[in-house]
C-alpha positions, 0 to 999 in steps of 0.5 A, a space after each residue: 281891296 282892288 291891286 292897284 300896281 299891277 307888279 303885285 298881281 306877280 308879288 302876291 300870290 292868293 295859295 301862299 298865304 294861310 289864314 288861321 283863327 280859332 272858334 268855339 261856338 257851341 250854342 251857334 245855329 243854322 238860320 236866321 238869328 232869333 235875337 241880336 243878342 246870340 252872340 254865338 249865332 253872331 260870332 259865328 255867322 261872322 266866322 262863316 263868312 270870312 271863311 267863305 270869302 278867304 277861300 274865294 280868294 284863293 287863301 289857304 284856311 286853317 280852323 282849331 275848333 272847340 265844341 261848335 257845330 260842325 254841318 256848315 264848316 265841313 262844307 268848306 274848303 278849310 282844314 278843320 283842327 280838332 282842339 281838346 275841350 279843355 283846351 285854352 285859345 293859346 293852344 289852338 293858335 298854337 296848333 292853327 299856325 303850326 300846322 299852317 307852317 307846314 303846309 307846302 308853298 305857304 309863305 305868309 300866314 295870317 293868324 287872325 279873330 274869325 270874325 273880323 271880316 273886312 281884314 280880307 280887304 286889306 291882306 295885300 297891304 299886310 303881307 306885302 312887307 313880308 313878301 318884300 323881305 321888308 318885315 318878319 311880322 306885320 301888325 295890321 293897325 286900324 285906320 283911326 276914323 274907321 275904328 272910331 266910327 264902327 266899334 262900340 264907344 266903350 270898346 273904341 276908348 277902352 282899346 285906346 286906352 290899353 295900346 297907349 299904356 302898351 306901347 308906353 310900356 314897350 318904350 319904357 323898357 327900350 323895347 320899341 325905340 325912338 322912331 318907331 310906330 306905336 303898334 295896335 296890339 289890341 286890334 289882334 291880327 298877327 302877320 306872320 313869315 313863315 321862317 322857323 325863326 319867326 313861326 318858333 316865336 309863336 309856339 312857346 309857351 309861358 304859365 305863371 310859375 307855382 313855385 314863385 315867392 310873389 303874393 298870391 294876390 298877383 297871380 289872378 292877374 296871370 293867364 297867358 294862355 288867354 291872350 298873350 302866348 302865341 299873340 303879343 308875348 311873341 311880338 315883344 320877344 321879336 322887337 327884343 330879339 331885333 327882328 323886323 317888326 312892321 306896323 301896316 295902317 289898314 281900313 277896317 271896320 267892326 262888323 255892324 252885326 257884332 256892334 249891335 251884339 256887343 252893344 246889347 250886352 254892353 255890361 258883359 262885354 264892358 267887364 269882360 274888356 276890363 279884366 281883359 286890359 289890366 290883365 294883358 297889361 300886367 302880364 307884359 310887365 311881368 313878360 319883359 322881367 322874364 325877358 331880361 333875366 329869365 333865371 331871377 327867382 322873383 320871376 312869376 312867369 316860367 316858360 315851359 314850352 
């Protein structure tokens, strides 16, 4: 987006802030697509090009690879991240920000999905509060009118659906407080200041503990490393640790090339954002439990990082 307010082209300053994400797109290819329905190809075009228009701006970008093809990325200016093949999503969030941290003059970093482009119109308006000393962590939130319109219907109802059982949850257990916002937990970008207060949030790590006593049946529920470590177990640990947590409302619209591809492949993603909901919602419960008596034996979740 264009700075309207000139004070902060002397606030914002483009090599402070790091963008990182994650990839594994093994089957991508250079070119033109052969079918919509690559969504490797898809994916990571889509990775591509934020890639490029971060660091046409300036930003600082930090990548954790898994397996893609590496030609076009070494072109680059980007800090490429090796993640073992066996690595899970978590642990390459976890390797991107920490190593983002380090790096010197970086005060604010955005852990972000590669393919979501048009968040690099908004990062002003999402670092900003950081910048400010106004938050710790800003969870960008999605216009309505432009989430509606730009994402698959199936994926617009189904993430509506899961926030509002989120935040339901959050404000059951006095984690979000009367007066605030609900959050947009399953949009996915994370603003982050680069304290260690903050950055330590996102490196823990939680598994569901083998040694628990509850059925068995509960536990292909659990798989943290999927979504909720280093992403939203880290946001809930900050609103309960009292840390300023700020909801930012942003323009963003899904890229049309991934609603074509999402939409060709409607059952496969249909089922994969089942699971993907009950799954981060039953693992939130289980989180807070963890949260407020880490020692019970009834606990299904350990940390061990």
């Amino acid at each position: 987006m264009e700075i309207e307010n000139p004070l902060l082209e002397t606030e914002i300053r483009p090599e402070a802030i790091a963008i990182t994400m994650t990839t594994s797109y093994p089957s991508w290819y250079s070119g033109s697509p052969r079918s919509v329905a690559d969504t490797d190809k898809t994916r990571g075009d889509l990775g591509l090009e934020l890639i490029r228009r971060a660091a046409d701006k300036g930003y600082r970008v930090v990548l954790a690879d898994t397996g893609s093809p590496k030609g076009e990325v070494l072109s680059l200016p980007v800090k490429l991240l090796e993640r073992k093949a066996d690595g899970t999503r978590a642990k390459g969030r976890r390797l991107a920000i920490q190593t983002a941290s380090t790096i010197e003059g970086i005060g604010v970093i955005v852990r972000t999905e590669p393919e979501k482009t048009s968040l690099l119109d908004s990062v002003s308006d999402i670092v900003l509060p950081i910048l400010r000393g106004q938050a710790d962590i800003v969870m960008p939130k999605r216009r309505i009118e432009d989430f509606q319109a730009s994402y698959p219907p199936y994926m617009f109802e189904s993430e509506t659906q899961a926030n509002r059982r989120y935040n339901k949850i959050l404000r059951d257990f006095n984690i979000l407080k009367e007066g605030d916002e609900d959050l947009d937990i399953f949009f996915g970008p994370t603003v982050i200041g680069n304290k260690p207060e903050a950055i330590a949030l996102f490196l823990e790590e939680f598994a569901y503990d083998p040694d628990t006593t509850v059925p068995k049946e509960v536990r292909k529920y659990v798989s943290p490393d999927d979504f909720s470590n280093s992403q939203m177990y880290a946001v809930v640990k900050a609103l309960e640790l009292g840390m300023r947590v700020k909801s930012v409302e942003i323009p963003f619209a899904y890229p049309p090339s991934q609603r074509e591809n999402e939409m060709v492949n409607m059952d496969k993603f249909k089922n994969k954002r089942k699971t993907q909901k009950w799954s981060i919602l039953d693992e939130l419960v289980l989180f807070i439990r963890y949260l407020r008596d880490p020692d019970s034996p009834k606990n299904v979740l350990r940390r061990i990082s």
